[in-house]
C-alpha positions as CSV (number, residue, x, y, z in Angstrom):
1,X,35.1,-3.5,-16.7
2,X,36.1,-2.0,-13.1
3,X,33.9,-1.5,-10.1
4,X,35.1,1.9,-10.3
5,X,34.4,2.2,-14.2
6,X,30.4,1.2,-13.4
7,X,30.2,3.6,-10.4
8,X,31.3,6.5,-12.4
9,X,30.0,5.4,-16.1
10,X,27.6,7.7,-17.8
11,X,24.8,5.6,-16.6
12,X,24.9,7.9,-13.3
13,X,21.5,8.9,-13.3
14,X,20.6,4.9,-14.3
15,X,18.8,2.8,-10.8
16,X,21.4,0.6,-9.5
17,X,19.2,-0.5,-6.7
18,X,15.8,-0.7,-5.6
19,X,15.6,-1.0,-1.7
20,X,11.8,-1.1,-0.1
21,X,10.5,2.3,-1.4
22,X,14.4,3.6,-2.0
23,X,15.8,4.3,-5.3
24,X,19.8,4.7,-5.4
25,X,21.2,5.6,-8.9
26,X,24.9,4.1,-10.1
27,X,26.1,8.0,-9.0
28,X,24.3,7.7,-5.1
29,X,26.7,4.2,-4.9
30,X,29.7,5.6,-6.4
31,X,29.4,8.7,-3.9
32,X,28.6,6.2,-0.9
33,X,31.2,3.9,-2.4
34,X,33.9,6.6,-2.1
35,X,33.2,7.9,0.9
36,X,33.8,4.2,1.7
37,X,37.0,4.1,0.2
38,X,37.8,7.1,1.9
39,X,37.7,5.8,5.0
40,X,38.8,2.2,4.6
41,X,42.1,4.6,3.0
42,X,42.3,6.5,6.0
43,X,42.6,3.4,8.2
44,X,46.0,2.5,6.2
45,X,44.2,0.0,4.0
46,X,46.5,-1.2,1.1
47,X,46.0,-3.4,-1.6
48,X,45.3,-7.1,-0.7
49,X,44.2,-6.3,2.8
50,X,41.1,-8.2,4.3
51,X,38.2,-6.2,5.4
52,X,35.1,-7.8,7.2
53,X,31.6,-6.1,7.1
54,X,29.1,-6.9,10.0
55,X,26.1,-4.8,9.0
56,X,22.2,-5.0,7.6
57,X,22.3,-6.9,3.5
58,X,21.2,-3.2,2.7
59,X,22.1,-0.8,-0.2
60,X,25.1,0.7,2.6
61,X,27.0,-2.6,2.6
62,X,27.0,-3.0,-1.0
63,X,28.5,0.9,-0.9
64,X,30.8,-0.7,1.4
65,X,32.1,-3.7,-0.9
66,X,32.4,-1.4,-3.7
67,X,34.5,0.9,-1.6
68,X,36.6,-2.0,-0.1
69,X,37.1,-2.9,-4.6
70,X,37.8,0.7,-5.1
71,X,40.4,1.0,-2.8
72,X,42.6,-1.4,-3.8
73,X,42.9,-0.9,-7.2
């Protein structure tokens, strides 16, 4: 199964992640996730490419990995 097949399974409305008193369902990732993608995709990003992330271990950097996976598929 695909990064991109989780994010956008039927199991939207399911918790993906419990951060302090924040709930964020598999939808609120894949939304974060593309918006991710988005960008990394307007920055010429292609398949292969290296990204680095220097942020917080918080729910927005796993939005970012899963962007970074959705991107280059």
């Amino acid at each position: 199964m695909l990064a991109s097949d989780i994010l956008n399974s039927d199991s939207s409305s399911s918790v993906a992640i419990l951060y302090g008193e924040d709930t964020f369902t598999y939808g609120d990732l894949g939304a974060l996730a593309n918006k991710f993608a988005n960008f990394f995709l307007g920055l010429k990003a292609e398949h292969q490419d290296r990204v680095s992330f220097l942020m917080n271990n918080d729910p927005l950097m796993i939005a970012a990995y899963f962007g970074g996976i959705v991107t280059g598929k």
